[in-house]
One Martini backbone bead per residue (centre of mass of N, CA, C, O) as a GRO file, in nm:
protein
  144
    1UNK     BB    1   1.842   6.377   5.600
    2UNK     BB    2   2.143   6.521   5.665
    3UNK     BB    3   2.305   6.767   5.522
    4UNK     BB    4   2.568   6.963   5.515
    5UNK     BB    5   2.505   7.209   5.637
    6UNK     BB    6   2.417   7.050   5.911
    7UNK     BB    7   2.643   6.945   6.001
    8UNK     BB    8   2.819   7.186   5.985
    9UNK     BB    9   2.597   7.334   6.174
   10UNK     BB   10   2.723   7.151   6.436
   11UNK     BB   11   3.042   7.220   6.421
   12UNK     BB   12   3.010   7.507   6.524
   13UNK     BB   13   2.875   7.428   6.807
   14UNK     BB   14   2.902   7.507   7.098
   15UNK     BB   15   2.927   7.426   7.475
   16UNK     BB   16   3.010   7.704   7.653
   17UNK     BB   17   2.816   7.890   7.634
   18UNK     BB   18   2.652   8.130   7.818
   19UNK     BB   19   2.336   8.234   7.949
   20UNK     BB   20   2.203   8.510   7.796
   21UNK     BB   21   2.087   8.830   7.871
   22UNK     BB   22   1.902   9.133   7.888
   23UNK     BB   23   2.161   9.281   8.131
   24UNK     BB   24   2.406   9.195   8.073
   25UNK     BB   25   2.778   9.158   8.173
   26UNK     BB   26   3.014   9.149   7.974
   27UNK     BB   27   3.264   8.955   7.817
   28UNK     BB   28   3.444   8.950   7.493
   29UNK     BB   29   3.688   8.743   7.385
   30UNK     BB   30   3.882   8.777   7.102
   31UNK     BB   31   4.048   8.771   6.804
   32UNK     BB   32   4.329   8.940   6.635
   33UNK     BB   33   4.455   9.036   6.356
   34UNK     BB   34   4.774   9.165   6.241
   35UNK     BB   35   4.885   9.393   6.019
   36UNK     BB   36   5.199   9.386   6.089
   37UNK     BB   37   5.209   9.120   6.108
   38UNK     BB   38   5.283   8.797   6.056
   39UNK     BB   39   5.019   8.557   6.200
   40UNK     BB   40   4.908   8.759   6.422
   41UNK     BB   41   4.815   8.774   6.724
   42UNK     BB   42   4.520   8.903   6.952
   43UNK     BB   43   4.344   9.048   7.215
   44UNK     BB   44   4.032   9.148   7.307
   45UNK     BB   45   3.817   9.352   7.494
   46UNK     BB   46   3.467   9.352   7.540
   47UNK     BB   47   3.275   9.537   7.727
   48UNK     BB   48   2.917   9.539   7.861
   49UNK     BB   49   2.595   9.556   7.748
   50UNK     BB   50   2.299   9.374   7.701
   51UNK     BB   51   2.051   9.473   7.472
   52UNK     BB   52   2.030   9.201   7.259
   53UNK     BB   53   1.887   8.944   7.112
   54UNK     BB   54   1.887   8.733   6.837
   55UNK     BB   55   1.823   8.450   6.672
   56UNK     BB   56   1.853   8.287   6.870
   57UNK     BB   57   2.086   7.990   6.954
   58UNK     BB   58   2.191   7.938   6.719
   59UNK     BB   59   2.406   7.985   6.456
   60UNK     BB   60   2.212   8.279   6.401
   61UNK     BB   61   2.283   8.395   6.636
   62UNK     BB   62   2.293   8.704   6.839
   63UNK     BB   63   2.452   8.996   6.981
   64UNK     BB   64   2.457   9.318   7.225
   65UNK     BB   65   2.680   9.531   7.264
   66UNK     BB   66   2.734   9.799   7.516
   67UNK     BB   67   2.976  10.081   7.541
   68UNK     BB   68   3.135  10.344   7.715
   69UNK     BB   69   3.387  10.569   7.515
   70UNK     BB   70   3.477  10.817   7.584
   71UNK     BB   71   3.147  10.920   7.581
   72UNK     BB   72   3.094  10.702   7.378
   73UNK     BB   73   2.884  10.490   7.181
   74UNK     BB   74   2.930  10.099   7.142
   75UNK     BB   75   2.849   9.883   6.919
   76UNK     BB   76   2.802   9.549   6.911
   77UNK     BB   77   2.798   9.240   6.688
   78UNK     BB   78   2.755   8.902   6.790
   79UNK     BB   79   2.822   8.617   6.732
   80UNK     BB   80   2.747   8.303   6.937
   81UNK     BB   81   2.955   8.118   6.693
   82UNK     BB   82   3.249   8.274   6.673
   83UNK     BB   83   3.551   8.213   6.609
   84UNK     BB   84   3.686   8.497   6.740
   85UNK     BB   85   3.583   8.361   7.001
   86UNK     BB   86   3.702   8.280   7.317
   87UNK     BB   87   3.489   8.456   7.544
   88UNK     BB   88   3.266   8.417   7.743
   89UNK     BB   89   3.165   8.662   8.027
   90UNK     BB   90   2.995   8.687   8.339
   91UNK     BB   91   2.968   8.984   8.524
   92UNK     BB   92   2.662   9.046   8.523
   93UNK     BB   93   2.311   9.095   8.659
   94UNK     BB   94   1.974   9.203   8.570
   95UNK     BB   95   1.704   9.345   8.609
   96UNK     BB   96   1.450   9.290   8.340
   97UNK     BB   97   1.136   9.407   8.156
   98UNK     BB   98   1.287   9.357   7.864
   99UNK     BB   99   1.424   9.212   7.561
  100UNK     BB  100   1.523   9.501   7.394
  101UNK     BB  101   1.762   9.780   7.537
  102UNK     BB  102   1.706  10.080   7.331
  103UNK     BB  103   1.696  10.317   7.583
  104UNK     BB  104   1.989  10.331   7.666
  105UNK     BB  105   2.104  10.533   7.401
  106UNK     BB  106   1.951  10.779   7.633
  107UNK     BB  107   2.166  10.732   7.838
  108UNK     BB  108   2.307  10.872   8.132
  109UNK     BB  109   2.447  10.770   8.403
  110UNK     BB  110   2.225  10.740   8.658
  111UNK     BB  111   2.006  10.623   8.438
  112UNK     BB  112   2.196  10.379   8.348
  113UNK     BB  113   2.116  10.211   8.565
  114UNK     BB  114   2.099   9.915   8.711
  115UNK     BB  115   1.955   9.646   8.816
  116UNK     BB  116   2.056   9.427   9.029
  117UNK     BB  117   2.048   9.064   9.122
  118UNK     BB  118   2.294   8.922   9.042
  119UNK     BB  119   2.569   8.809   9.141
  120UNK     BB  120   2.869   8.652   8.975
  121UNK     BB  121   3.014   8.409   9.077
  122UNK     BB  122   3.409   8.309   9.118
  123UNK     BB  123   3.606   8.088   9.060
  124UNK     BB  124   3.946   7.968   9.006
  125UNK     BB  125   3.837   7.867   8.715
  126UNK     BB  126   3.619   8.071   8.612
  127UNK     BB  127   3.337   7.905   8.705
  128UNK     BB  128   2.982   7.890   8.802
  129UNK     BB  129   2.870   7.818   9.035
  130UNK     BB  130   2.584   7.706   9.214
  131UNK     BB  131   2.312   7.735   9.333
  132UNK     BB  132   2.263   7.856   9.667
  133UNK     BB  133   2.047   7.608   9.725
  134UNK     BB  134   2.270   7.399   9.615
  135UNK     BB  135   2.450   7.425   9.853
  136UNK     BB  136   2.231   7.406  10.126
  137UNK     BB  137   2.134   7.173  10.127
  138UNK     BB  138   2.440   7.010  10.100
  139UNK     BB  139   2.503   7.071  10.378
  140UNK     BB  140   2.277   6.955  10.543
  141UNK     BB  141   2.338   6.659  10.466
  142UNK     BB  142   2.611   6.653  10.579
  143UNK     BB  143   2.535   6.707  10.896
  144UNK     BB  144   2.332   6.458  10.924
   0.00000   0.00000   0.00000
């Protein structure tokens, strides 16, 4: 018999996010309320590498967004169904080959960049195509 909890954590998941890992290049839009406006809201954007993913894909998943801004190093903890996300990009994938990447944290410069594996190519709908192998079988298919 599943609980309230249950129900509850279950109308709380997204099925839109997409498979973060990281290494990857995100791009995180906010929703945030205005101190100066009565109910006003606005967007921000917070862009940058994913150092850690925590909690599994559940309701208590979290991920770690890393960003140098104006030269000072910016850590953000998103939970990864908070309702004040409107949207994650994939802006870059990265090939790493750890789990969790806190040495980038005295990384700077020319060290601190990361071997791009795949460049993340996206529609004018904003969602990424097909994996370029079954592209490439449906032309021949087509060709036939």
């Amino acid at each position: 018999m599943a609980t309230k909890l249950d129900i509850f954590n279950k109308a709380q998941i997204k099925n839109e996010t997409p498979d973060i890992k990281p290494g990857d290049i995100v791009r995180v839009q906010l929703k945030l309320a205005e101190k100066t406006k009565r109910g006003a809201e606005r967007t921000q954007t917070f862009e940058g590498l994913v150092i850690a993913k925590k909690h599994g894909n559940g309701i208590s998943g979290t991920f770690t967004v890393r960003k140098v801004s104006e030269g000072i190093g910016v850590e953000r903890v998103f939970p990864l169904f908070s309702p004040s996300i409107l949207k994650i990009e994939l802006v870059r994938r990265s090939k790493v080959r750890r789990a969790k990447l806190y040495y980038m944290r005295e990384r700077a410069g020319k060290k601190a960049r990361m071997k791009t594996s795949v460049e993340v190519p996206q529609n004018e709908s904003g969602k990424t195509p097909e994996t370029p192998a079954e592209t490439a079988e449906d032309k021949n298919e087509n060709n036939q």
